[in-house]
C-alpha positions in Angstrom: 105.2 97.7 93.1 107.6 98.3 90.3 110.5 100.8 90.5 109.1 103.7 88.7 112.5 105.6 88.0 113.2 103.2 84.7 109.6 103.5 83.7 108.4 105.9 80.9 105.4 104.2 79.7 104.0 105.8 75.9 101.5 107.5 75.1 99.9 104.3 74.2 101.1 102.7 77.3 99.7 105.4 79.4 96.6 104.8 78.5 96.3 101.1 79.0 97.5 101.8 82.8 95.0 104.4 83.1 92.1 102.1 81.8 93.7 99.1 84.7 93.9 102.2 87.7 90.1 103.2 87.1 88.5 99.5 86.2 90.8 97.3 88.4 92.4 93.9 87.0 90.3 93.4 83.2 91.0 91.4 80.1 92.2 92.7 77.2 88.6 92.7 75.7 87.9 94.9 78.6 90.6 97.6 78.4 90.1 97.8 74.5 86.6 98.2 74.9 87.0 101.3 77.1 89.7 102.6 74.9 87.6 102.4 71.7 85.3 105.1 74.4 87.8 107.5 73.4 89.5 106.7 70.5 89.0 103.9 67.7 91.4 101.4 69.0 91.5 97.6 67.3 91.5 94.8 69.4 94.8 93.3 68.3 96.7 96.6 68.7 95.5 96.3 72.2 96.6 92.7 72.8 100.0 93.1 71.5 100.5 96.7 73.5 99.1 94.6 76.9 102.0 91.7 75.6 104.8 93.9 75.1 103.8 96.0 78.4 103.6 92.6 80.6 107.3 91.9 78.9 108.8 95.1 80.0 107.3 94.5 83.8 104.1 97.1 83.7 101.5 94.5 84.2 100.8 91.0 85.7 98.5 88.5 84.2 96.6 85.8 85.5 95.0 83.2 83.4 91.2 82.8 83.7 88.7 80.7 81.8 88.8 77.6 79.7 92.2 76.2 79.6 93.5 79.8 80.4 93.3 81.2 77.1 92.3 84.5 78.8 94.0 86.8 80.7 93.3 89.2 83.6 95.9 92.4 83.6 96.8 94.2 86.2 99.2 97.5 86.9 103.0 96.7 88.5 102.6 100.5 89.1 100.8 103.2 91.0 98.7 105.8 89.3 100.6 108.0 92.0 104.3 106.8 91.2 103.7 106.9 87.5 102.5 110.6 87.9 104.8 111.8 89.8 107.8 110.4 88.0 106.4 112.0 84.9 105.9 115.4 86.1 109.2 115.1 87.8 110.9 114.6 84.3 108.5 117.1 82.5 109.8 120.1 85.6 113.2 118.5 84.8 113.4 118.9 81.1 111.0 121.8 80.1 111.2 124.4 83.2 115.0 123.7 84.5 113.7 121.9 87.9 111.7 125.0 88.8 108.2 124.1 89.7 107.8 127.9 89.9 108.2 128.2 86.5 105.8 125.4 85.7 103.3 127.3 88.1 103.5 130.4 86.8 103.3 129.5 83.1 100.1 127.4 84.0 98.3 130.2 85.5 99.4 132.5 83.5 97.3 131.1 80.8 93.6 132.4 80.5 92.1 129.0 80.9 92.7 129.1 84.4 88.8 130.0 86.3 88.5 132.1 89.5 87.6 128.7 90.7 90.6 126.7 90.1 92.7 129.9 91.4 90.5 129.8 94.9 91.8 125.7 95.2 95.3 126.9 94.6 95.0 129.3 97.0 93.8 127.2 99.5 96.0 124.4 98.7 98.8 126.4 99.0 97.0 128.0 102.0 97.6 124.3 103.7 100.6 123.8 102.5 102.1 126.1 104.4 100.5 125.6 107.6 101.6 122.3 106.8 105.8 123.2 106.7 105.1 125.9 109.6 104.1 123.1 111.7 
């Protein structure tokens, strides 16, 4: 797998690799039709992003078919790594390194249900039985 630290994929670019880490390796016909799911998306903008993203190093193709003319894509990076990295930078830049403050200002919001606070509880619950141990 790919380095992650150089990596900030778009927006854009985001969403391809999210499309490749839930269907697997897919041709671009593939990943465009499951982007179009969520936003009108034409095929060629698709094609070129998948091009540009295989040139930087964020996916490997393989040809398939008649005389290879198409392509299966797959991710040079984990969903995990690329998450990570990304909320890494986000704690970095917007909350000064404090994952506190990102806490904090997350459930301080009112969108947050007495379900989601009873998972944080218990996550944090393990969490530290986990560093106790």
């Amino acid at each position: 797998m790919k380095e992650v630290k150089r990596i900030k994929p778009s927006d854009n670019e985001l969403s391809i690799l999210q499309v490749l880490w839930a269907l697997g390796p897919s041709t671009v016909r593939e990943v465009n039709d499951r982007l179009n799911q969520q936003k009108p998306t034409g095929y060629t903008t698709t094609l070129k992003l998948m091009q540009i993203m295989y040139d930087k190093g964020l996916l490997t193709r393989t040809s398939e078919g008649t005389k290879g003319r198409s392509h299966i894509y797959s991710p040079t990076v984990k969903e995990s790594q690329v998450s990570t990295h990304l909320l890494d930078s986000f704690i970095q830049r917007v909350f000064q390194g404090s994952t506190a403050k990102l806490v904090m200002r997350a459930l301080g919001r009112d969108t947050t249900s007495p379900e989601e606070i009873a998972q944080i509880k218990q996550f944090l619950n393990e969490l530290d039985k986990n560093q106790s141990s």
